[in-house]
C-alpha positions as CSV (number, residue, x, y, z in Angstrom):
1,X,0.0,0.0,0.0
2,X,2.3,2.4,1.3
3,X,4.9,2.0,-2.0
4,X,1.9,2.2,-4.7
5,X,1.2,5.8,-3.1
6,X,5.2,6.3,-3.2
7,X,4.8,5.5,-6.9
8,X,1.5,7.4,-7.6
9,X,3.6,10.7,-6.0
10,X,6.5,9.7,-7.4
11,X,4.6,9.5,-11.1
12,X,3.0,12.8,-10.4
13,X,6.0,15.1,-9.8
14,X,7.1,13.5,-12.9
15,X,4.6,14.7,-14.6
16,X,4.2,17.9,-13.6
17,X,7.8,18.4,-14.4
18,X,7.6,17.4,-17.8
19,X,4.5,19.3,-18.3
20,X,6.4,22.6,-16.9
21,X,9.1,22.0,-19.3
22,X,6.9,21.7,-21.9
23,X,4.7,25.1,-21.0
24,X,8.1,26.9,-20.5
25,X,10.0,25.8,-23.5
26,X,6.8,27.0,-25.4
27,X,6.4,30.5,-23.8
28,X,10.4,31.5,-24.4
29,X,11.7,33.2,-27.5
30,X,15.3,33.7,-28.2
31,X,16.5,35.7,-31.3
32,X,19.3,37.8,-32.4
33,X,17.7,40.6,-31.1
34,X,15.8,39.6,-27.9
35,X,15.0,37.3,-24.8
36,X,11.4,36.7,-24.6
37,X,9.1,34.5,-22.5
38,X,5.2,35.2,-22.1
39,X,5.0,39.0,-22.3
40,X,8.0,40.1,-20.6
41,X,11.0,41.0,-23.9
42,X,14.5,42.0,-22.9
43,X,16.9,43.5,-25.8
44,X,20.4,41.9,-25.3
45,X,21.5,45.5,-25.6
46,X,19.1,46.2,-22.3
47,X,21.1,43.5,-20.5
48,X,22.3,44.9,-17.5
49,X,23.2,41.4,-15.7
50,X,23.2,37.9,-15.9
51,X,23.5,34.8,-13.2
52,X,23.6,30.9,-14.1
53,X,23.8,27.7,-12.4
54,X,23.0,24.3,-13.9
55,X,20.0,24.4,-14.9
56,X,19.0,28.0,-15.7
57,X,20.6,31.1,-16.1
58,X,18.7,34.2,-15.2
59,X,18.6,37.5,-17.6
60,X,18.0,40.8,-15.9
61,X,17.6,44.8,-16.8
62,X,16.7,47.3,-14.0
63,X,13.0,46.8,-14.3
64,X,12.6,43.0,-15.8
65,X,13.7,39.8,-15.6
66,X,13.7,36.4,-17.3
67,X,14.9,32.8,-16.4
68,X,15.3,30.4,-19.0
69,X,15.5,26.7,-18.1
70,X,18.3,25.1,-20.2
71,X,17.1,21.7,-19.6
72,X,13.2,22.2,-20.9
73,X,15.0,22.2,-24.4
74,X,16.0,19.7,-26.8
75,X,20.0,21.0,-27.1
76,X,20.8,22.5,-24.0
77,X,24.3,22.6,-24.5
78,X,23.9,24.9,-27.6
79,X,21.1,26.6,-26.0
80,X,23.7,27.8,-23.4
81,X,26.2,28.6,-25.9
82,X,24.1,30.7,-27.6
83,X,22.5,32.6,-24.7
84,X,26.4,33.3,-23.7
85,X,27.7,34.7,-27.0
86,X,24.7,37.0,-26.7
87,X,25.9,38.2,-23.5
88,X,29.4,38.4,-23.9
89,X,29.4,40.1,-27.6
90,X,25.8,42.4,-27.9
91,X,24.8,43.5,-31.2
């Protein structure tokens, strides 16, 4: 009894994981230009900071800010990549 309600949590937090993922992958733009998830839009040249750890990295100006979660993507690795030439070398 007690592991099938283990499981049954276990199998919901998986799913509501993959479903954030999903949701946030969805609502998140990144172009050339700008940063962009749900309504909130930040110019790389509006960039005033920037902080990462694992598993997102977090874009700020004085007034917004927007965390992008490598990992709800299917390339993280150049996801990162790309977010950090952005940073380091704004057009």
């Amino acid at each position: 009894m007690l592991m099938n309600i283990l499981y049954g949590f276990l199998a919901f937090v998986g799913i509501f994981v993959s479903l954030f993922w999903v949701f946030d992958s969805k609502n998140t733009r990144i172009t050339d230009e700008y940063v962009e998830k749900g309504k909130n839009r930040i110019l790389w040249s509006e960039v005033t900071s920037s902080k990462s750890n694992d598993f997102s990295i977090v874009i700020s100006t004085r007034e917004k800010r927007i965390v992008v979660n490598y990992y709800a993507y299917r390339n993280p690795e150049g996801l990162m990549q790309e977010i950090q030439s952005r940073l380091t070398n704004p057009e």
